[in-house]
PDB file of N, CA, C, O and CB in Angstrom:
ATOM      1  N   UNK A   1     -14.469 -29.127 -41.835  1.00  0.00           N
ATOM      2  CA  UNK A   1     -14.761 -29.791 -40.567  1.00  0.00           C
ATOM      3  C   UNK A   1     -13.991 -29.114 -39.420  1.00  0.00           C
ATOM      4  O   UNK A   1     -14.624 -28.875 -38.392  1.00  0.00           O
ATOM      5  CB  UNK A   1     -14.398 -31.297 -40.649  1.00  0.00           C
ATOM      6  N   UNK A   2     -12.965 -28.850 -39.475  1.00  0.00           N
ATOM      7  CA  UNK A   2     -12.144 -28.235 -38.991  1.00  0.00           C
ATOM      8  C   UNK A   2     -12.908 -26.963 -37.932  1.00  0.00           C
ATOM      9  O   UNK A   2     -13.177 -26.954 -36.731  1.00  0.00           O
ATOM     10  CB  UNK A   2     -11.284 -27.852 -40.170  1.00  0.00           C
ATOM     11  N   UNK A   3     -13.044 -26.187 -38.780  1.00  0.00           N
ATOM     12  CA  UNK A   3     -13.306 -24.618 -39.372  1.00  0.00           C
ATOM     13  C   UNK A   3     -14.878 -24.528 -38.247  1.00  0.00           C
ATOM     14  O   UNK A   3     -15.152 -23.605 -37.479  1.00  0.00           O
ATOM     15  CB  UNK A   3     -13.666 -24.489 -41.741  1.00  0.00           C
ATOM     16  N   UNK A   4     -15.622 -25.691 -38.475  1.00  0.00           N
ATOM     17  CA  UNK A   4     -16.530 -25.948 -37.785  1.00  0.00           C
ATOM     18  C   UNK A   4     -16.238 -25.869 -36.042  1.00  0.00           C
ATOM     19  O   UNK A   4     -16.402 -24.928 -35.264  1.00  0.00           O
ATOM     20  CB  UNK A   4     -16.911 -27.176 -38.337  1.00  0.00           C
ATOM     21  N   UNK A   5     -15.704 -27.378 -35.791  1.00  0.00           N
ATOM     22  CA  UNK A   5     -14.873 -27.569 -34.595  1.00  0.00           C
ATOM     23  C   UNK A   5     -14.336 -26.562 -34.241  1.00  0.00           C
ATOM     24  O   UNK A   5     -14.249 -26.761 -33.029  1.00  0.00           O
ATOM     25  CB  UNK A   5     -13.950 -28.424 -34.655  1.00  0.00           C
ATOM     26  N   UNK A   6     -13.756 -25.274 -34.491  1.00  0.00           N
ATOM     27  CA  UNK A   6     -13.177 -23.556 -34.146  1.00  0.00           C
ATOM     28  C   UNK A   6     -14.115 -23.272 -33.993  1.00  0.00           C
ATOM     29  O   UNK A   6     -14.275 -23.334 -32.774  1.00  0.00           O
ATOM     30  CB  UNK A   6     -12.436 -22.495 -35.067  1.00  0.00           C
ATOM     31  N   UNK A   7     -15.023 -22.938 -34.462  1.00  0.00           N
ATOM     32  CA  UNK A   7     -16.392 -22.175 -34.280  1.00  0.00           C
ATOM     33  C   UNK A   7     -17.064 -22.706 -32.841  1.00  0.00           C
ATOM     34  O   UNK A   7     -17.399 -21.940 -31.937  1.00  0.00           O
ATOM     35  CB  UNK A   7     -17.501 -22.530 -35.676  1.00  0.00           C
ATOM     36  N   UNK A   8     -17.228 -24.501 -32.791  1.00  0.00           N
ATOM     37  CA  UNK A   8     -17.807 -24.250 -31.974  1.00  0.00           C
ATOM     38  C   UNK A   8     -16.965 -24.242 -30.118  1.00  0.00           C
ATOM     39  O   UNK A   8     -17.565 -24.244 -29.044  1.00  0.00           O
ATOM     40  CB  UNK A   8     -18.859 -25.139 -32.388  1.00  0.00           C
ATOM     41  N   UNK A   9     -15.347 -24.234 -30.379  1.00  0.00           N
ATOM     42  CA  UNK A   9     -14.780 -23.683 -29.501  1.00  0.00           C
ATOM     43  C   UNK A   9     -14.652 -22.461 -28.888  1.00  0.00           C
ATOM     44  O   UNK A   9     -14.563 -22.296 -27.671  1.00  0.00           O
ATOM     45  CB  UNK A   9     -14.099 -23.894 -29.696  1.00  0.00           C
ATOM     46  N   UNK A  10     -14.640 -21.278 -30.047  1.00  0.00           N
ATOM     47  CA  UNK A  10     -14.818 -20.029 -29.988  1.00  0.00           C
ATOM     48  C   UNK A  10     -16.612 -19.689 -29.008  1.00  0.00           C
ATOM     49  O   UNK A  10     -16.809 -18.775 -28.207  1.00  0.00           O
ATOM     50  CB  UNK A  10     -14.651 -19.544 -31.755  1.00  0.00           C
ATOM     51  N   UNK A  11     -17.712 -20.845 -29.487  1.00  0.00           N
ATOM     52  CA  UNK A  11     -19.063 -20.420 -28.855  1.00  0.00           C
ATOM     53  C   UNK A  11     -18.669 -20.787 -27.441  1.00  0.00           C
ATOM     54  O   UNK A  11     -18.612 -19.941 -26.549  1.00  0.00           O
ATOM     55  CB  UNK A  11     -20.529 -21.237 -29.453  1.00  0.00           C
ATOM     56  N   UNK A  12     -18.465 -21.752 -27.303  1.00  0.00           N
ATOM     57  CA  UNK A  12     -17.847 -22.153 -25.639  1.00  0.00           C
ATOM     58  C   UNK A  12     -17.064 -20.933 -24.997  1.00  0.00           C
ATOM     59  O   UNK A  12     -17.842 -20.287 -24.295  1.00  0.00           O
ATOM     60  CB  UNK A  12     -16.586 -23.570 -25.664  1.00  0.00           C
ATOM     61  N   UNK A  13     -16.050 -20.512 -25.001  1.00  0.00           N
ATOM     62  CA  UNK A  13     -15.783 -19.467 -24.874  1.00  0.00           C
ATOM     63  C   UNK A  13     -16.249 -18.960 -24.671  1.00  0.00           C
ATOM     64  O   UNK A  13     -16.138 -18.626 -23.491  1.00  0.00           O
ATOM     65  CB  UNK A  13     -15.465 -19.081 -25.274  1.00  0.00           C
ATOM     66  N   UNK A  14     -17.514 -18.139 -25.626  1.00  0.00           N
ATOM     67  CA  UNK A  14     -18.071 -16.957 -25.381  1.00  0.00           C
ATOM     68  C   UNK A  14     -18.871 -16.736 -24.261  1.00  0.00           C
ATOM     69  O   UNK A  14     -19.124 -15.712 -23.627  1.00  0.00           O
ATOM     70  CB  UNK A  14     -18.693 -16.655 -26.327  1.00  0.00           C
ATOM     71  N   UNK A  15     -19.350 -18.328 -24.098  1.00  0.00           N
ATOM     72  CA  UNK A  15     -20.439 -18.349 -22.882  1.00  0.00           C
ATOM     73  C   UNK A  15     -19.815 -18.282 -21.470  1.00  0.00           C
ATOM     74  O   UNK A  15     -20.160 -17.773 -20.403  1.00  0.00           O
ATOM     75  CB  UNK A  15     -21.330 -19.737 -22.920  1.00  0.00           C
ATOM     76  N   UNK A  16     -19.014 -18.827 -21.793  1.00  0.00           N
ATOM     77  CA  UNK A  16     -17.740 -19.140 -20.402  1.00  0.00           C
ATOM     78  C   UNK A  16     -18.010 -17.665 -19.435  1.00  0.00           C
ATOM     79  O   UNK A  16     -18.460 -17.509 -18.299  1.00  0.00           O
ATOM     80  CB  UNK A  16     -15.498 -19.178 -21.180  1.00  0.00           C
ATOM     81  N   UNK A  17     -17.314 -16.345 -20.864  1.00  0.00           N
ATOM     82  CA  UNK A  17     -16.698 -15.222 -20.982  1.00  0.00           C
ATOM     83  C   UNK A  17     -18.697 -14.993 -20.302  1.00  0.00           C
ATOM     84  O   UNK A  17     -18.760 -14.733 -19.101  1.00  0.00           O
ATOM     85  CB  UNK A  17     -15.728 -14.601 -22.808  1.00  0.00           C
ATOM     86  N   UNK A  18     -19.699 -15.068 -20.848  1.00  0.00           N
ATOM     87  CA  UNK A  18     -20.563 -14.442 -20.261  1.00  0.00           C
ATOM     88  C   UNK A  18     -21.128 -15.267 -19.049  1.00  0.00           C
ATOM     89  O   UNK A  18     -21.701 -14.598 -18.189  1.00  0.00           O
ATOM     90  CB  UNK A  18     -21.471 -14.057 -21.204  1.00  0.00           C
ATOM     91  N   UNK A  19     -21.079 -16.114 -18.930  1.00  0.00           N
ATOM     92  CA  UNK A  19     -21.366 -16.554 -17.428  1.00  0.00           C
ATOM     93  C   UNK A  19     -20.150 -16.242 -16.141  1.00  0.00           C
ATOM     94  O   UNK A  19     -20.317 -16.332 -14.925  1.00  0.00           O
ATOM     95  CB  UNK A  19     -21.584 -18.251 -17.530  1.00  0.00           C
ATOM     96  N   UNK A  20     -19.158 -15.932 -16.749  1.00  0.00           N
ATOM     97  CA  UNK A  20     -18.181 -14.792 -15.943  1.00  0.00           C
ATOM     98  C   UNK A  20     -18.500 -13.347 -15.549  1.00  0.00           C
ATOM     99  O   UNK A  20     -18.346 -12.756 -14.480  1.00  0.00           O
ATOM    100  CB  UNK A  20     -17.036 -14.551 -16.732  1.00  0.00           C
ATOM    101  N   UNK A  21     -19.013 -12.937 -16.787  1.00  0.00           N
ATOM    102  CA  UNK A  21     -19.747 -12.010 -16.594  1.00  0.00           C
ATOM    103  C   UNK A  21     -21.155 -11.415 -15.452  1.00  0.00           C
ATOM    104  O   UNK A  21     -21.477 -10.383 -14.864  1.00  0.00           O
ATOM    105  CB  UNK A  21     -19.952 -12.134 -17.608  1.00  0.00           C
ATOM    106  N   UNK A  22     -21.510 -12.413 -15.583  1.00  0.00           N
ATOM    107  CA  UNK A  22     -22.935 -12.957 -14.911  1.00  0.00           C
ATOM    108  C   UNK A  22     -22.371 -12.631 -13.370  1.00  0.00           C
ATOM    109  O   UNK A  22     -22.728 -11.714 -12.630  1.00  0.00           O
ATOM    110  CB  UNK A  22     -23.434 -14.942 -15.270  1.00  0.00           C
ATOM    111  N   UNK A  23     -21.489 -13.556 -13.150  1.00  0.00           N
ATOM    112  CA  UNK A  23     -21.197 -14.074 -11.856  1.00  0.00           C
ATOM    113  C   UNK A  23     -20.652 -12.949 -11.018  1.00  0.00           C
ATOM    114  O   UNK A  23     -20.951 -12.814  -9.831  1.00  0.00           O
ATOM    115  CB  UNK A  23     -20.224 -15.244 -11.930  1.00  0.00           C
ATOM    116  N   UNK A  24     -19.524 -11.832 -11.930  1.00  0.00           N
ATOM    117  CA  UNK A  24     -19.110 -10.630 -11.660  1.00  0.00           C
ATOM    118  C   UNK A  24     -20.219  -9.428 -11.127  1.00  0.00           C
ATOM    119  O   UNK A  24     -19.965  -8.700 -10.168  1.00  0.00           O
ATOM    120  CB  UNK A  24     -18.459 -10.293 -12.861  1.00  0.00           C
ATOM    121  N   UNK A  25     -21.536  -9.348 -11.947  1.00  0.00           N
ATOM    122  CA  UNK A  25     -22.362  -8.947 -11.743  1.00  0.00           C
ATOM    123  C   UNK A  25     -23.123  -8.841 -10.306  1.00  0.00           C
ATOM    124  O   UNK A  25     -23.431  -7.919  -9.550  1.00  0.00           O
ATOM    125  CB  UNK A  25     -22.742  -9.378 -12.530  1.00  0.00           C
ATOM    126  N   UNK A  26     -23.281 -10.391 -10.319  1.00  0.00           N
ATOM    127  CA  UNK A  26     -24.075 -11.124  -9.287  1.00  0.00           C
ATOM    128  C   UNK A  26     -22.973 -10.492  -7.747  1.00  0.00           C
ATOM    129  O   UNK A  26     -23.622  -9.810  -6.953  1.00  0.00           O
ATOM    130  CB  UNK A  26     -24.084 -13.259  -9.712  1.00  0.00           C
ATOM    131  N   UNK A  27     -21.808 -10.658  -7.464  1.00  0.00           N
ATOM    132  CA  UNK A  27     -20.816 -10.131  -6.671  1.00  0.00           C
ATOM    133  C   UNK A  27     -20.648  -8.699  -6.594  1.00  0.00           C
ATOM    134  O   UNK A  27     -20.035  -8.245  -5.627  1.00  0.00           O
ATOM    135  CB  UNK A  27     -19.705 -10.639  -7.038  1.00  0.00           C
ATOM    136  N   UNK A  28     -21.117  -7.912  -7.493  1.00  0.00           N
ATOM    137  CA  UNK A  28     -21.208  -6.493  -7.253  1.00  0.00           C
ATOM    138  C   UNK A  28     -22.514  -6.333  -6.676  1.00  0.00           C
ATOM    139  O   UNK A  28     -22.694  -5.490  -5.797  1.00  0.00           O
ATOM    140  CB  UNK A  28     -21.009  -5.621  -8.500  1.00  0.00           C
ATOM    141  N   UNK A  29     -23.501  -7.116  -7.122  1.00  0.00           N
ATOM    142  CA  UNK A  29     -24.901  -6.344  -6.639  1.00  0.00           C
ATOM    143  C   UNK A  29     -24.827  -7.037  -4.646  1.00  0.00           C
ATOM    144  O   UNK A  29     -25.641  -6.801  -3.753  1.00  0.00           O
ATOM    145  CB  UNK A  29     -26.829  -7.177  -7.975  1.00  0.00           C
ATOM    146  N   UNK A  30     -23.684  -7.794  -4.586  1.00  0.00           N
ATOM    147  CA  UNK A  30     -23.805  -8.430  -3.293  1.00  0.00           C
ATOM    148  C   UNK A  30     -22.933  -7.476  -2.587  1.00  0.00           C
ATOM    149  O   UNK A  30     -22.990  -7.434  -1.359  1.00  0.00           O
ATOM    150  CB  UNK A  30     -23.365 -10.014  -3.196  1.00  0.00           C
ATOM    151  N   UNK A  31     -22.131  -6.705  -3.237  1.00  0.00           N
ATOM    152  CA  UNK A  31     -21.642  -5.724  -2.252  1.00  0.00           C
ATOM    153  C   UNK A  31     -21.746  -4.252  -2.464  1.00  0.00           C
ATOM    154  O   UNK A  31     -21.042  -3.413  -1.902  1.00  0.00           O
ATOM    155  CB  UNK A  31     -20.341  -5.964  -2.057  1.00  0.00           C
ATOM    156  N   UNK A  32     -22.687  -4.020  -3.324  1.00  0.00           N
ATOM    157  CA  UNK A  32     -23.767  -2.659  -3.020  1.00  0.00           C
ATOM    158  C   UNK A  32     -24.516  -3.224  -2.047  1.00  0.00           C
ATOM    159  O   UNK A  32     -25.082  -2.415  -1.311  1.00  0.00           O
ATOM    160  CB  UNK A  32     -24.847  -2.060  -4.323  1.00  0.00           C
ATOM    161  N   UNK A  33     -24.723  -4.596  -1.778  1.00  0.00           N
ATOM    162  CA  UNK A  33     -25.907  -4.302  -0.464  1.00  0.00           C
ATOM    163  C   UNK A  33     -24.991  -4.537   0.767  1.00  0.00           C
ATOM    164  O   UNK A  33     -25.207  -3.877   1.784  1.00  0.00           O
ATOM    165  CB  UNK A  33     -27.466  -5.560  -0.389  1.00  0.00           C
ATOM    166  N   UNK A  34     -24.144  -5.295   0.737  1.00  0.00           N
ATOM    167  CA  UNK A  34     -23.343  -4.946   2.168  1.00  0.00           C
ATOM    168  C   UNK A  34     -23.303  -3.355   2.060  1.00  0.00           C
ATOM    169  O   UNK A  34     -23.844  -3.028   3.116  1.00  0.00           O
ATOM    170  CB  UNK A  34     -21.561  -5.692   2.305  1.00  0.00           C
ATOM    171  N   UNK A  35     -23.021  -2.352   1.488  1.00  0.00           N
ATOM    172  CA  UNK A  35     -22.586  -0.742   1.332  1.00  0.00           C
ATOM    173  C   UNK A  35     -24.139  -0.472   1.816  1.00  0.00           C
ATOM    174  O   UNK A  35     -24.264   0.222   2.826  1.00  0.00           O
ATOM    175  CB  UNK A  35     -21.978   0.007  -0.543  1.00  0.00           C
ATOM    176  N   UNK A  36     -24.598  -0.663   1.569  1.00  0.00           N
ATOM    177  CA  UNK A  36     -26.146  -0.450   1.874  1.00  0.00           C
ATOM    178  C   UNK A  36     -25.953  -0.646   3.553  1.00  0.00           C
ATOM    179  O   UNK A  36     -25.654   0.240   4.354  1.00  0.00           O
ATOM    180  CB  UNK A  36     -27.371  -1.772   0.987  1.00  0.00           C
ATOM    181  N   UNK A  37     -26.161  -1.777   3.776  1.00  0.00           N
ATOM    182  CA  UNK A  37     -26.114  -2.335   5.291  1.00  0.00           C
ATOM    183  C   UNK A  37     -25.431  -1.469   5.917  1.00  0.00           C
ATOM    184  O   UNK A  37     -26.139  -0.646   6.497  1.00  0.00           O
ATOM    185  CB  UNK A  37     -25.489  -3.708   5.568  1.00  0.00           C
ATOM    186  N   UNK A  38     -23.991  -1.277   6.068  1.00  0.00           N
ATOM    187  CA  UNK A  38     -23.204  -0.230   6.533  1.00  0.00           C
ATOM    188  C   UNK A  38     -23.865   0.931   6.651  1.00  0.00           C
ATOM    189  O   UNK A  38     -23.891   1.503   7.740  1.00  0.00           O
ATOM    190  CB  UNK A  38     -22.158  -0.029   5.799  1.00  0.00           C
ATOM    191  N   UNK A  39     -24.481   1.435   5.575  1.00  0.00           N
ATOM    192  CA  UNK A  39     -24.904   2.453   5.652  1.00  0.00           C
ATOM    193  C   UNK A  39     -25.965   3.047   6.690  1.00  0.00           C
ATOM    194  O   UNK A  39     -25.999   4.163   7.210  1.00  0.00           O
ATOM    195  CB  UNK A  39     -25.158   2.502   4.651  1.00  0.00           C
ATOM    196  N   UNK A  40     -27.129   1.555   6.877  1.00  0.00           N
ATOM    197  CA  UNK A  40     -27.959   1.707   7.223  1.00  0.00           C
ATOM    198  C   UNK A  40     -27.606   1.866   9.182  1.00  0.00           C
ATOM    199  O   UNK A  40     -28.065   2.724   9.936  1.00  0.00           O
ATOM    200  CB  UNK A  40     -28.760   0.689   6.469  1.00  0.00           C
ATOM    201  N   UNK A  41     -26.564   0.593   9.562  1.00  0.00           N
ATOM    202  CA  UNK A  41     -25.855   0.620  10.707  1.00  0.00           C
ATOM    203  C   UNK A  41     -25.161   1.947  10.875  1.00  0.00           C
ATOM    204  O   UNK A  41     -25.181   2.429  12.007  1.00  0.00           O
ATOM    205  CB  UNK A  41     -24.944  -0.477  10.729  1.00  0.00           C
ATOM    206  N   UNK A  42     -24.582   2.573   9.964  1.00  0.00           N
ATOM    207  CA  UNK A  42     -24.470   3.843  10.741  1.00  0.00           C
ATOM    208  C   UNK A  42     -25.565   5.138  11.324  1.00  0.00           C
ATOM    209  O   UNK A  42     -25.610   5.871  12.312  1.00  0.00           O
ATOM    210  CB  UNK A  42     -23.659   4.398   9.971  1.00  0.00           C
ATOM    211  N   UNK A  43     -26.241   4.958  10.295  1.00  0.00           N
ATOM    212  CA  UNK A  43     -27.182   5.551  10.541  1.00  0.00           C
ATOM    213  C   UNK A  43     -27.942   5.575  11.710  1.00  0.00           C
ATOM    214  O   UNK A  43     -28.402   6.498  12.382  1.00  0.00           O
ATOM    215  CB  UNK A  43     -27.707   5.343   9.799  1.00  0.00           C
ATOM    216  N   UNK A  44     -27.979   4.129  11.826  1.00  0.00           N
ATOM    217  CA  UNK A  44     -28.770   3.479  13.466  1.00  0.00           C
ATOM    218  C   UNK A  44     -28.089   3.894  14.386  1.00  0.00           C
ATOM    219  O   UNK A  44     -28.716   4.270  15.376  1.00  0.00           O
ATOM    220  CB  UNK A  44     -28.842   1.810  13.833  1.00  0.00           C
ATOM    221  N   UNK A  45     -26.141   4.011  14.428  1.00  0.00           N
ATOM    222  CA  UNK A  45     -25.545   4.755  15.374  1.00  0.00           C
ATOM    223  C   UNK A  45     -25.360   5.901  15.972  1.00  0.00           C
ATOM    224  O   UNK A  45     -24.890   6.257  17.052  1.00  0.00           O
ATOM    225  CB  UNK A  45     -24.934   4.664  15.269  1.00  0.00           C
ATOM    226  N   UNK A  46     -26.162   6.785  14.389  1.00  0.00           N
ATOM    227  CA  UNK A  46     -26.172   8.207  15.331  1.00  0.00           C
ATOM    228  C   UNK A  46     -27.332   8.872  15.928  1.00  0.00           C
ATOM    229  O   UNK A  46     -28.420   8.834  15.353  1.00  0.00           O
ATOM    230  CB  UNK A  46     -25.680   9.288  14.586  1.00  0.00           C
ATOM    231  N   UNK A  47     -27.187   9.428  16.947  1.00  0.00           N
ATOM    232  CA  UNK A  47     -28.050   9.810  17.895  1.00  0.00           C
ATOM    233  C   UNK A  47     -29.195  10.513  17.641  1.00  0.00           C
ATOM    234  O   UNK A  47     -29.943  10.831  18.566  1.00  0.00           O
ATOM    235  CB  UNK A  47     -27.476  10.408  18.670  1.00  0.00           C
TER     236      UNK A  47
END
């Protein structure tokens, strides 16, 4: 019973660990597009 109850602490975890993941993801693809934007504003600045 035990042994069980570990197991399904360890699955909690794991999801935790991948919806962290997720979220890390989600925050990089949000600042490749600010890098994007920048990019695009400079571009617009030069003559």
């Amino acid at each position: 019973m035990n042994e069980h109850r570990a197991t399904s602490t360890e699955q909690r975890a794991t999801s935790n660990e991948q919806r962290a993941t997720s979220n890390e993801q989600r925050t990089t693809s949000k600042e490749q597009r600010a890098k994007s934007n920048e990019q695009r504003t400079t571009s617009n600045e030069q003559p």
